[in-house]
Each structure stands twice: as C-alpha cells, then as structure tokens.
N, C-alpha and C positions, 0 to 999 in steps of 0.2 A: 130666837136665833140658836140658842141652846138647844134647845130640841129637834132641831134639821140638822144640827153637826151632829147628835146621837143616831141620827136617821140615816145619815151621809155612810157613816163608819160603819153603823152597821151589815147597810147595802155593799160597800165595797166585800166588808168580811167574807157576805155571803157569797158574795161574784166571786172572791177567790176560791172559795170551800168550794164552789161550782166547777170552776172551771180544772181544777184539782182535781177533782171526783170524776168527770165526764170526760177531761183529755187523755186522749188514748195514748199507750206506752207506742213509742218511736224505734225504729231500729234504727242504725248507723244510716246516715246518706252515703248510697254507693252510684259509682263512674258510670257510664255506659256502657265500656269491660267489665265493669265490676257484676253489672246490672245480666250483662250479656251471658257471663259463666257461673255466676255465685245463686242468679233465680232462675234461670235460663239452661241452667246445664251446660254451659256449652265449655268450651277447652281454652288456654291460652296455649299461643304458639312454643314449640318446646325450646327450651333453653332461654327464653325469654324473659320471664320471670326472677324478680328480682333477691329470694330467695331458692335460687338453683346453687347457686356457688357462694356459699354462703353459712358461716361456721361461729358466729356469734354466739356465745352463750346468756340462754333466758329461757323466754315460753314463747309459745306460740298461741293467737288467740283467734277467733272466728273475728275477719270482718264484719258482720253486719253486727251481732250480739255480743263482740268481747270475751265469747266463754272461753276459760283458757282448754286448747286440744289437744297438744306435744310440747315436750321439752324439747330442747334443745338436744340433752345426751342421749334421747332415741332416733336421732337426725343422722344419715349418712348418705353417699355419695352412687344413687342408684345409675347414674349412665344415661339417665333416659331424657332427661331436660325440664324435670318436674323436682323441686323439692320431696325427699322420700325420708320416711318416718316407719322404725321397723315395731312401730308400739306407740296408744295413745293413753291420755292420760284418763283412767281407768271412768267410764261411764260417758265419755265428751264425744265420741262418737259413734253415732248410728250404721249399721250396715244394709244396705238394699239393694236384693238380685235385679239386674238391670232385664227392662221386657222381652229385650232379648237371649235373657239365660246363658251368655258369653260370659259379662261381666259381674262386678258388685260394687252401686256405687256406695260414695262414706259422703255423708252428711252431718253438720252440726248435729248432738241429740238436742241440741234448747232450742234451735231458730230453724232447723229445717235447710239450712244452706249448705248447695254443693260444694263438695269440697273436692273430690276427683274419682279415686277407683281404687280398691286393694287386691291385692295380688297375692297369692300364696303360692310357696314351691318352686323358690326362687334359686334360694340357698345363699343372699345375698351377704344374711346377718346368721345370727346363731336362731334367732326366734323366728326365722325362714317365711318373716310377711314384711311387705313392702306398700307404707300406704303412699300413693303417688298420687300428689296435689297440687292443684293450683296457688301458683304464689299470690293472687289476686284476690283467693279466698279467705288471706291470712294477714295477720300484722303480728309483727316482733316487737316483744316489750326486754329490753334489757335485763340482766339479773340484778337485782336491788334496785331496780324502779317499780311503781305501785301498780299492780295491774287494774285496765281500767273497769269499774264497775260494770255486771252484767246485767243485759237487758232481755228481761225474759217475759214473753206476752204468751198469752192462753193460747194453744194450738185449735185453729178450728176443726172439728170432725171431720172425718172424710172419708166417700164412699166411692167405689166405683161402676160405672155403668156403662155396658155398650150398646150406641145404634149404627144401623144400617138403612140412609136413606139415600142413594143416589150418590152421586160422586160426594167424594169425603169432603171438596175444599167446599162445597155450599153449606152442608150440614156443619160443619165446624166453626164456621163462621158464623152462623147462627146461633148456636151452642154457647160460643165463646160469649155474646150478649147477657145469656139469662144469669141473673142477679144467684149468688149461691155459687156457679162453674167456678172452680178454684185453676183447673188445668184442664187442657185439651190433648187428643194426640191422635193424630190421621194415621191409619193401619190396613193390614189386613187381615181376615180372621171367616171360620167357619170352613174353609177348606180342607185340602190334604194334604197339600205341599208344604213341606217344611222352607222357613227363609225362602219366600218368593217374593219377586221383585214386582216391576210396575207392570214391566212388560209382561212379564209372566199372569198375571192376571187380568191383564188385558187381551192377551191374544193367545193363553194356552186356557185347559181346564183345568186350573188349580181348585175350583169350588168355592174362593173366596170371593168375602163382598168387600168391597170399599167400605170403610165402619170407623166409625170415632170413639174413642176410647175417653173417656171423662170422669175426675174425679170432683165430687162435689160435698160442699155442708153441710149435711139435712137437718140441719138447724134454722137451713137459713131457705133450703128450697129440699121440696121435697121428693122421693123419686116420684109417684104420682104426677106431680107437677111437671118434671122434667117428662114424663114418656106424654102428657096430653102435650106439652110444646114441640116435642119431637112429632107428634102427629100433625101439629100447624104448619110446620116448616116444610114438609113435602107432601107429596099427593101420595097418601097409603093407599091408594085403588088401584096403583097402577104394578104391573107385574113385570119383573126385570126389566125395568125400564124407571130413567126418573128424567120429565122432559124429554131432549133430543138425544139423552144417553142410555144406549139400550145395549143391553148384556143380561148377564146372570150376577157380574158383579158389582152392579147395579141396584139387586133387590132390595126389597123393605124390608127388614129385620131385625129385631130386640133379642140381643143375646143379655140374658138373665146371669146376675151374680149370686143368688139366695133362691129360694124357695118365696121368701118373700116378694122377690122382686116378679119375680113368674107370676103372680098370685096378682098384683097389680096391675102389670103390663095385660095381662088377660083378663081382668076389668073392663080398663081404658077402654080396650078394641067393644069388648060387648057394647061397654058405651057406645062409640061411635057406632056399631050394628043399628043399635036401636034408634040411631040416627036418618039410616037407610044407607051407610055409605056400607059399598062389598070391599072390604078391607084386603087385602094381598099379602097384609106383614105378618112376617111369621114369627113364632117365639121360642128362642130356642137356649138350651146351655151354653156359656160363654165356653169357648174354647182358646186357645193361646191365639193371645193376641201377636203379628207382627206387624212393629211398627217401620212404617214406610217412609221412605228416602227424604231426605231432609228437605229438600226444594219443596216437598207436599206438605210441608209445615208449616200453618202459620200463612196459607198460600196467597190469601188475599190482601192480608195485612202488607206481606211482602210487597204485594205486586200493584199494590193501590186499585185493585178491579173489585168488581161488586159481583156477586152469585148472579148467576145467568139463568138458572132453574128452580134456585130456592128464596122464598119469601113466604110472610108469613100469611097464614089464611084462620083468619077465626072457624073453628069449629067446636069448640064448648061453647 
C-alpha cells in the first residue's frame, strides 16, 4: 500500500512538471471589440472610447500582454475622439508604415497588438507627435497600484509572400486554411496605376492582377510548400482567365520577395512542366502592393459563401 502512494505522488508530480512545461503562455481574454480592433486592426468609433476624456493619473498598459506603453503625463487632449499620447514609454512601442504608405501604424513591441496610428507635424505638443489610440487597446492602472505582470510569448517568424490566382476572394480563402498563414490581405499589384480601385481594375488597364498578399512562419510552413498549394488551389494552365472570370486581372502570377523565393517558385513550375502541365504563371518582382477595399476582405468568411472557381486539386 505504501508503495502505490509513492507511485500515486509521484505520477501526480510528474503530470504537474508536464503540464507546466507543455502549457503554452496565454494572452489576456479579449471582447469581440476587443478582438475586432486590437488583432483585427480595425478602429473604434471616435469619441467613444473610454479613455478619450480622461485625465487620471497612472500608466497605461496593452490590453492583451499588460506591457506598460504611456504615462499618463505624456497624455493630452488631441481633438480627434482617440486618446493621444505625444511620447511613449521608451522601447513599448513599435512603429509600421501602413501598405498604403499614407500611414504609420503603432503596435505593442511584446504582443504584436494594434494600438492605432502616429502622426507627426502636428504642432499639438512641443515634441510635435501625436500617438492616436484606441481606448479598447489599453487599460489604466492607477498611480500606486501594482501593475499587472507581463505576458510575453515567443513571436513567430514571419515572411511575406504574393500570389496571383484568379479572383482574390477564392485564393484567399484557400490561403487562409494552410496551417503556418499567420495573415491574409486581398490587393492589388503588378500594375501602373497608383491607388486603384475595384473598378478601376476591373474595367480600365491599370495592369493589375487581383493578388493576395500573405504573411507566414516558415517554421511552421514553408514557402515551397505554400507556392505547390497555391498551384493546387487554381488551374495554372489557364491564361488570364480563372474559371468564368476572364481579364488580365485575372492572371496566374508569383510575385517574388527575395531571390530566394524566385529561385523556388521557378522550381515548383519546372516541377509541374515535367509533369506535362503548360503552366501560364508567371514569376515576377513583387511591386507595391494595394490593398483593396475592405468589403474584399475576409469576403467569404463575411458573407458565408464558398469559392465558386477555387478548390483544391492534387498535383504533387
């Protein structure tokens, strides 16, 4: 009997050192809003936000990881209906030119989460930047209360890669499936027009193709991987055309980020040659991506409909 209780204890011990070891780090549980503008990008309404008018003194920390981002005495009163912050607390935020090269968003530097846009050249404060945030991205911890521990997990790698197969919302939705896609984003690209619209590539020659833009782990998938499943998900034989949608911006196309990735993508297809298939996609330098109108994002998911032209077809 002795000997099953040493046996008992020690199994439990192990199960905890287990489960300890293998439970992955947690970020905060976030709202639907929360969820919607903090991983989502997206904005809350202006003036809405619960620190808009709002003069407390303390810090301020990221919702999802707790890392503290601003004080409170770099806090002022920018007009706009966003909490604004003319200074953060030195290394807590990250800054990144938005795809459209208008903006710059500001993200946690530990968890990666939206936080809103900065602005320079305002002349608001003396140090003439204005970081304007979402109150949804943030929690206030009073002054002489403990701020709460930060939760900080390994950032996965991440690569970016464009294709070109047919109308964007089937490849993207495809896309968005393979195990490794961290993010998607339906565009336009390869053209000459600068900021063209839907219309504009549909019924002028802007030279652009419908193209998804995707960043991914290559830890976890690799690009190889990703360009032979982009070649299952449409028909690479067919020439400006994918199914019943025919255009130029339409075409099959791998715009390359590296020399590396050139180097691959120009494999694959060999591969597939030596297969007998007369391949159509072309491989070419990624050029500026634009990304297109928000209703094109995310279109299937939105609209509960299934690809109408893409599915996937073994070909390795």
């Amino acid at each position: 009997m002795k000997l099953k209780k040493i046996f008992l204890l020690v199994g439990i011990l192990l199960a905890g050192f287990t489960l300890r070891g293998e439970e992955p780090v947690k970020y905060n549980k976030l709202t639907p809003e929360e969820t919607r503008v903090i991983l989502q990008k997206g904005t809350e309404r202006p003036f809405s936000g619960k620190y808009d008018k709002f003069n407390k003194t303390g810090t301020y920390v990221c919702k999802r990881c707790n890392a503290p981002l601003y004080e409170s005495h770099d806090k002022f009163d920018g007009h706009c209906g966003w909490p604004s912050f003319d200074d953060e607390i030195p290394g807590a935020v990250k800054r990144i030119p938005d795809a459209d090269g208008r903006r710059t968003e500001i993200v946690c530097a530990n968890c990666g989460a939206h936080l809103g846009h900065v602005f320079i050249g305002e002349h608001f404060t003396r140090k003439n930047t204005r970081h304007c945030v979402n109150s949804v991205s943030l929690l206030f911890i009073p002054k002489g209360e403990p701020l709460p521990s930060l939760i900080k997990e390994s950032e996965p790698r991440r690569e970016v890669a464009v294709f070109a197969g047919g109308c964007f919302w089937g490849v993207e939705a495809l896309l968005k499936e393979k195990k490794g896609v961290l993010e998607t984003t339906v565009g336009y690209t390869g053209g000459h027009k600068p900021h063209p619209s839907y219309k504009d590539v549909s019924y002028t020659n802007t030279g652009h193709a419908e193209a998804v833009q995707i960043i991914f782990d290559p830890d976890v998938v690799s690009y190889r991987e990703l360009c032979k499943y982009f070649f299952e998900i449409h028909d690479p034989t067919q020439w400006n055309r994918q199914g019943p949608d025919v255009g130029v911006q339409y075409r099959s196309e791998i715009f390359y980020t590296s020399d590396d990735q050139k180097k691959v993508a120009t494999e694959v297809i060999a591969e597939l040659e030596k297969k007998g298939y007369e391949v159509a996609t072309k491989v070419r330098k990624a050029k500026r991506f634009w990304i297109a109108e928000e209703y094109h994002q995310d279109y299937y998911t939105k609209t509960g409909k299934t690809p109408y032209c893409h599915f996937f077809t073994k070909r390795f």
